[in-house]
C-alpha positions as CSV (number, residue, x, y, z in Angstrom):
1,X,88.9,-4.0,-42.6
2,X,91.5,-3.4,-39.7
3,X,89.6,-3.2,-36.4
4,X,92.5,-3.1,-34.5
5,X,96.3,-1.4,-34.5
6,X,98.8,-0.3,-32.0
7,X,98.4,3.8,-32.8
8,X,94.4,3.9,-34.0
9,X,90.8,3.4,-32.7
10,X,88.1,2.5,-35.2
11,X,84.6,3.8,-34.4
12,X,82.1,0.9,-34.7
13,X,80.2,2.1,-37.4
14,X,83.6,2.5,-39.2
15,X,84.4,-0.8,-38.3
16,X,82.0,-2.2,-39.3
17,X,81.1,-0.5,-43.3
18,X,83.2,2.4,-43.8
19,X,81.6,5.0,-45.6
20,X,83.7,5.7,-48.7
21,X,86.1,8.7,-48.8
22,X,88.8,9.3,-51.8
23,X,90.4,12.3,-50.5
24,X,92.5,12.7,-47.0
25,X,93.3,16.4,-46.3
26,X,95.2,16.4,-43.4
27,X,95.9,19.0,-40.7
28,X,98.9,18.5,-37.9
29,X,99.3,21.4,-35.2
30,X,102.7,21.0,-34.2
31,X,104.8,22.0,-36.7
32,X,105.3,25.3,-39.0
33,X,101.9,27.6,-39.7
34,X,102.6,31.3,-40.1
35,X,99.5,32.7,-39.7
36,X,97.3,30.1,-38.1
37,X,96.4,29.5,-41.6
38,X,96.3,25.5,-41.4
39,X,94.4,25.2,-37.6
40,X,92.1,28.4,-38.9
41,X,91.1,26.3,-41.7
42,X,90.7,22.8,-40.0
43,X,88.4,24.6,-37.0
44,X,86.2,26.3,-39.8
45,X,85.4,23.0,-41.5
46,X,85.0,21.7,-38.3
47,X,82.3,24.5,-37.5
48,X,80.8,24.5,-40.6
49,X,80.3,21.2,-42.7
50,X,78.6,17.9,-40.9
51,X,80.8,15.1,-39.9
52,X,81.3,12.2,-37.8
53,X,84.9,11.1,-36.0
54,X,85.6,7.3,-37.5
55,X,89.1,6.7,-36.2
56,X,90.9,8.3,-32.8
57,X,94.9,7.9,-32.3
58,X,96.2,7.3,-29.4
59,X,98.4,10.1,-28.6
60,X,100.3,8.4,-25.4
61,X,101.9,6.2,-27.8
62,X,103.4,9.6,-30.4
63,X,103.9,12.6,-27.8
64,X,106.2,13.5,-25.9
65,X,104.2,15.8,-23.6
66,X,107.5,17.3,-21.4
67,X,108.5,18.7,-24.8
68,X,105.1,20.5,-24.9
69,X,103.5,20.6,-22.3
70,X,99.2,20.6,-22.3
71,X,97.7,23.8,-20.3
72,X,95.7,22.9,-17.3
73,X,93.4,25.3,-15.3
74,X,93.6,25.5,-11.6
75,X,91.0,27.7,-9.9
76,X,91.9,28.9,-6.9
77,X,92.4,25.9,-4.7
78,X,91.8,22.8,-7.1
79,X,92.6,21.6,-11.1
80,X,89.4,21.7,-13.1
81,X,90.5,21.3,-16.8
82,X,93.1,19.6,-18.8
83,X,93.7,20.1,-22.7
84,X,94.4,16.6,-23.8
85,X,96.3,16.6,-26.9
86,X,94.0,14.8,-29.8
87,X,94.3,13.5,-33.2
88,X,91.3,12.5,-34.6
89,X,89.9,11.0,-38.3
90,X,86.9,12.6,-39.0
91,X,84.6,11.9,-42.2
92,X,83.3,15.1,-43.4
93,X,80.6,16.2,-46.6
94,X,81.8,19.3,-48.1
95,X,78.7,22.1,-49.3
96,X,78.1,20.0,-52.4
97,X,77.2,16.7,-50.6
98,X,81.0,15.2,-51.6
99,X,82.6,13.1,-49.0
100,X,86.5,13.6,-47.4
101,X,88.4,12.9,-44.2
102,X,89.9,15.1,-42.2
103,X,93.1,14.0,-39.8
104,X,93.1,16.8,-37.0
105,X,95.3,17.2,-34.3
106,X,98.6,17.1,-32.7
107,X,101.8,16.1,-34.8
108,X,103.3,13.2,-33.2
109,X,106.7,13.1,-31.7
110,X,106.9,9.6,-32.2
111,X,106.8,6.7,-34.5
112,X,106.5,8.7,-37.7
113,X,106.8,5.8,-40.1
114,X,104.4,3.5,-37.6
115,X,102.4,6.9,-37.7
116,X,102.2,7.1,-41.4
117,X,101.6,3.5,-41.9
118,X,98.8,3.6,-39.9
119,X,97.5,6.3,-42.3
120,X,98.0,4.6,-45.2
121,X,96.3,1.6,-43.9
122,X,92.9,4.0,-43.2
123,X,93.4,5.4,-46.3
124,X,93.1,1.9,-48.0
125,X,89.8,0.9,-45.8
126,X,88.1,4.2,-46.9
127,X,89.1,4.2,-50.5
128,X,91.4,7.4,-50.4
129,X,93.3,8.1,-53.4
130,X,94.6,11.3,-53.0
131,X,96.0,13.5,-49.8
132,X,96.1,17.2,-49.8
133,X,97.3,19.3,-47.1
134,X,97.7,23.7,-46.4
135,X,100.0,25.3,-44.0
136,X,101.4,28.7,-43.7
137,X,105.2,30.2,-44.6
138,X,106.3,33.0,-43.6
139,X,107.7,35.4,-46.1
140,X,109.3,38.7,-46.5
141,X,106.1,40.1,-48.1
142,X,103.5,42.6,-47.6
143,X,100.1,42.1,-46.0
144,X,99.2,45.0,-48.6
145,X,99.7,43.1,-52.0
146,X,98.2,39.6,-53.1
147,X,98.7,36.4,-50.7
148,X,101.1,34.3,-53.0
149,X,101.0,30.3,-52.7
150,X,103.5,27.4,-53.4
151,X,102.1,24.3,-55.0
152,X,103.2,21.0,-54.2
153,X,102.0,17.9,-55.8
154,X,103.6,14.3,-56.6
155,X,102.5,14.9,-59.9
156,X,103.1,18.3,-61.2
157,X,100.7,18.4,-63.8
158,X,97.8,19.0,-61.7
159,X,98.8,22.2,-60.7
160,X,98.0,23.3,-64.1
161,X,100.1,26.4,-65.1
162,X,101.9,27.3,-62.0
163,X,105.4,28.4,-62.0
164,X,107.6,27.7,-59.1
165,X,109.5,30.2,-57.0
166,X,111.8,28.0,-55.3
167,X,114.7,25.3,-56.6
168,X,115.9,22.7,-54.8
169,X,116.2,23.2,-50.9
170,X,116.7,21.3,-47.6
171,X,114.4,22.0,-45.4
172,X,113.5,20.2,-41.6
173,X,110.8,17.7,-42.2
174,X,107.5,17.2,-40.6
175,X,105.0,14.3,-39.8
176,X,102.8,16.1,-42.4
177,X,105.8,15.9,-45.6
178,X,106.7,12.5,-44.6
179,X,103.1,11.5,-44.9
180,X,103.5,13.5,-48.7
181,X,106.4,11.5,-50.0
182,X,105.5,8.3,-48.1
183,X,102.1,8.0,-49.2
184,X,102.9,8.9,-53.2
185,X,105.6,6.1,-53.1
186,X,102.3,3.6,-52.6
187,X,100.9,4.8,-54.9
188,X,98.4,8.3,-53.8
189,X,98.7,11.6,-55.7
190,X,99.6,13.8,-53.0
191,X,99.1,17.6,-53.1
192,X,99.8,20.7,-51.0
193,X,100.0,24.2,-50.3
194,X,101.9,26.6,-48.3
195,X,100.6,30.4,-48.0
196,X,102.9,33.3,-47.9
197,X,102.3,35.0,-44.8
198,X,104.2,38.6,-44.1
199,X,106.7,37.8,-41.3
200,X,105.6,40.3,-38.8
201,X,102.1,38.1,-39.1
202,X,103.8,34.7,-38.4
203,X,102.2,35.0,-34.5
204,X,98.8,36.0,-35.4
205,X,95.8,34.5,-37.6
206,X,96.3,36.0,-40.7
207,X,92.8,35.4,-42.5
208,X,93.4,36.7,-46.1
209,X,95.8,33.4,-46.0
210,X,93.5,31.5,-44.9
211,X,90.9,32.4,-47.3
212,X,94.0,31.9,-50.3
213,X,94.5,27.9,-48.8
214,X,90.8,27.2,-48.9
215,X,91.1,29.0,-52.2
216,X,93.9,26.8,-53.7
217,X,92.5,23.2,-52.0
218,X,89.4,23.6,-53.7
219,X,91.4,24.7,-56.8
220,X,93.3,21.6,-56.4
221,X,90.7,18.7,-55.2
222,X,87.0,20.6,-56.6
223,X,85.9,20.5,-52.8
224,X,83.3,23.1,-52.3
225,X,84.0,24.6,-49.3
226,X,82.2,27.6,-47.5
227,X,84.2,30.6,-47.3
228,X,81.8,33.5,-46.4
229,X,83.2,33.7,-42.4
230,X,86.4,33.2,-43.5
231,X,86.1,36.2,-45.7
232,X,84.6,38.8,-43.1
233,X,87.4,37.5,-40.8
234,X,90.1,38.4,-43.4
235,X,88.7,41.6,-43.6
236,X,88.3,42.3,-40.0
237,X,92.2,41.2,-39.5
238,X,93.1,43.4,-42.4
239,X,91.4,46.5,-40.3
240,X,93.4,45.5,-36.8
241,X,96.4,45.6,-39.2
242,X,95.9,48.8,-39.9
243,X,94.9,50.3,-36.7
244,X,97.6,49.2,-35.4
245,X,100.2,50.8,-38.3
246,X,98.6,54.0,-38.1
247,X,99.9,54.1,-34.6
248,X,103.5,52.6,-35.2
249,X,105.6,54.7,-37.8
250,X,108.2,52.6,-37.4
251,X,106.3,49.6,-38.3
252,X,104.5,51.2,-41.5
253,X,108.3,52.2,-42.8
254,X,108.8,48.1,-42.8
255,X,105.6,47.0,-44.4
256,X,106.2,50.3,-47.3
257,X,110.1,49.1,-47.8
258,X,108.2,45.6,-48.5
259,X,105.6,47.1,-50.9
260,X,108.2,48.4,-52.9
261,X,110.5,45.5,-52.8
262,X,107.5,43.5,-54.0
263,X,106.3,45.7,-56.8
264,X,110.4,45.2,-58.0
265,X,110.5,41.5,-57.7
266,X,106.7,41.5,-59.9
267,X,108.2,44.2,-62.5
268,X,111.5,41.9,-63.4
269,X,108.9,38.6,-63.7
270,X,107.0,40.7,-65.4
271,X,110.2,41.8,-68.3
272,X,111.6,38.3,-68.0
273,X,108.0,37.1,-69.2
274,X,108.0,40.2,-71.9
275,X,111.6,38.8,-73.1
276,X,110.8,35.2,-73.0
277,X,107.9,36.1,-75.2
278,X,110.1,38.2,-77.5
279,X,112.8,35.0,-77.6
280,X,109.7,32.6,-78.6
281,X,108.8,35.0,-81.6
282,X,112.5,35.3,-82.9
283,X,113.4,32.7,-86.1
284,X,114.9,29.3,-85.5
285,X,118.4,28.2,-86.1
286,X,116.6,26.9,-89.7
287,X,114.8,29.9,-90.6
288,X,117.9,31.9,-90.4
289,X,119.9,29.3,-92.2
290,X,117.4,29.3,-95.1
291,X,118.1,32.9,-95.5
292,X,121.2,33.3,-95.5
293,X,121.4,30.2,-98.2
294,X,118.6,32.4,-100.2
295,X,120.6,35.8,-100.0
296,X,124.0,33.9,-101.1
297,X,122.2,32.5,-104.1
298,X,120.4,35.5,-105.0
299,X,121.3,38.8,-102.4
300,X,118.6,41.4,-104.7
301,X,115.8,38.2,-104.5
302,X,116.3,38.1,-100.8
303,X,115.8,41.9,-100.7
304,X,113.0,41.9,-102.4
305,X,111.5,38.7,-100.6
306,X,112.0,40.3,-97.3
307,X,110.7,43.6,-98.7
308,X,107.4,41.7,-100.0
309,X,106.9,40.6,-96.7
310,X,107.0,43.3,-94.6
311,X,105.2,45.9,-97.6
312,X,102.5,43.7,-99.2
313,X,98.9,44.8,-98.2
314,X,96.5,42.9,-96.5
315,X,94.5,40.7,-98.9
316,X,91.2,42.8,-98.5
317,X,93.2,46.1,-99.6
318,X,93.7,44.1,-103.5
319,X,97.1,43.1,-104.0
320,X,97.2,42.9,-107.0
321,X,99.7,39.7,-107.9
322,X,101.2,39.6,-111.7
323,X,100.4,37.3,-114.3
């Protein structure tokens, strides 16, 4: 077991017999998260399941505070608090008594592949063999109509039947989708999610996301996680939304040209999935080639072949063959 690296603090407990873990979900504030959806989600599990910190990084060495810097308070003639950036390794025990770590806390700045190493090398001491990860995108949608989800994985057949929405794209990286590709080239099944969050909702916790990422992790890992406050707080967002529509006409004619913009991108899935289904049902290549080879042998036996097929009564309704 490593006791001892430039970037991490064991605990001594962990150091000494760490507690086996096989799932990392990791949560890095820092970087994209329409919605809040990834820190709402890290701070609820945080709240609500039992766990114990076994590993602490040492941010000094990762951020670059100038570039963001941490709030202070000063009260009215003297400093009396300072938000110190963390990033912590917590083992948790989801509602149904299973066991996972949690990395919380601030994307480094620095050292990603030192960063990421250092994961991996945690990862190895508690037994992890697969990382999962939720985030927020925003996404010209409407806060009226279901939350849709990307899936990520390094092996795409655990997401089961899941059809993408996006090809090939270049995108800015993160800590987080280094840690992704990094980690599945040793060897980890890596999986992910990012939420579709409206745009006008990047700024603001939206919690009908956050309740479709806890949704799709447990979907993904079989966590059992509690979602009962996250719920109510959907629904309490989803009646500020409002409120605050009613009042803006200007911002209701956005969210309604959404709506219908959505209902027309679902219609053509839904006819490309109607004509994909008729395509399936339609005779091979073969089929057709055996009838036409049947009709030029015989055109009148081809009539009546086809004719048979499409008149004869059901078997119950007697038939009646000749002999």
């Amino acid at each position: 077991m490593t006791t001892h690296s430039p970037l991490f603090r064991l605990e001594a407990d962990a150091a000494r017999q760490p507690q086996p873990a096989p799932l990392l979900l990791v949560s890095l504030d820092g970087f994209l998260d329409a919605g809040q959806v990834r820190s709402t989600l890290a701070e609820h599990l945080l709240d609500t399941l039992e766990h114990e910190v076994v590993a602490t990084f040492d941010v000094d060495e990762m951020v670059d505070y100038r570039s963001r810097r941490p709030l202070m308070t000063f009260d009215s003639d003297h400093y009396t608090d300072y938000d110190d950036p963390s990033l912590i390794l917590y083992r948790m025990v989801d509602a149904a008594g299973e066991p996972f770590l949690l990395l919380h806390g601030v994307e480094p700045d620095y050292r990603w592949e030192g960063f990421v190493e250092a994961v991996r090398q945690l990862g190895m001491a508690f037994g992890v063999r697969r990382m999962v990860s939720a985030h927020g995108i925003p996404m010209a949608v409407p806060h009226t109509r279901p939350v849709g989800t990307t899936r990520f994985a390094s092996d795409n057949s655990v997401l089961g039947d899941y059809t993408p929405i996006f090809g090939q794209v270049r995108i800015p990286s993160s800590a987080d989708s280094l840690l992704h590709l990094r980690l599945a080239e040793s060897g980890l099944l890596t999986m992910g999610v990012a939420v579709h969050v409206p745009h006008y909702l990047t700024e603001t916790q939206f919690g009908d996301a956050v309740v479709a990422a806890a949704d799709t992790l447990m979907d993904l890992t079989g966590l059992v996680l509690p979602t009962k406050e996250l719920v109510a707080m959907a629904g309490l967002t989803r009646g500020r939304i409002e409120e605050e529509l009613a009042s803006n006409d200007e911002a209701r004619e956005v969210v309604e040209g959404l709506e219908q913009r959505y209902d027309h991108f679902i219609e053509g899935q839904r006819r490309k999935s109607l004509l994909a289904a008729e395509v399936a049902n339609l005779p091979s290549a073969d089929e057709i080639g055996a009838q036409l080879e049947a009709f030029l042998r015989d055109p009148e036996a081809a009539d009546e072949t086809d004719e048979s097929d499409d008149d004869a009564p059901p078997a119950d309704q007697g038939g009646g063959g000749r002999s």
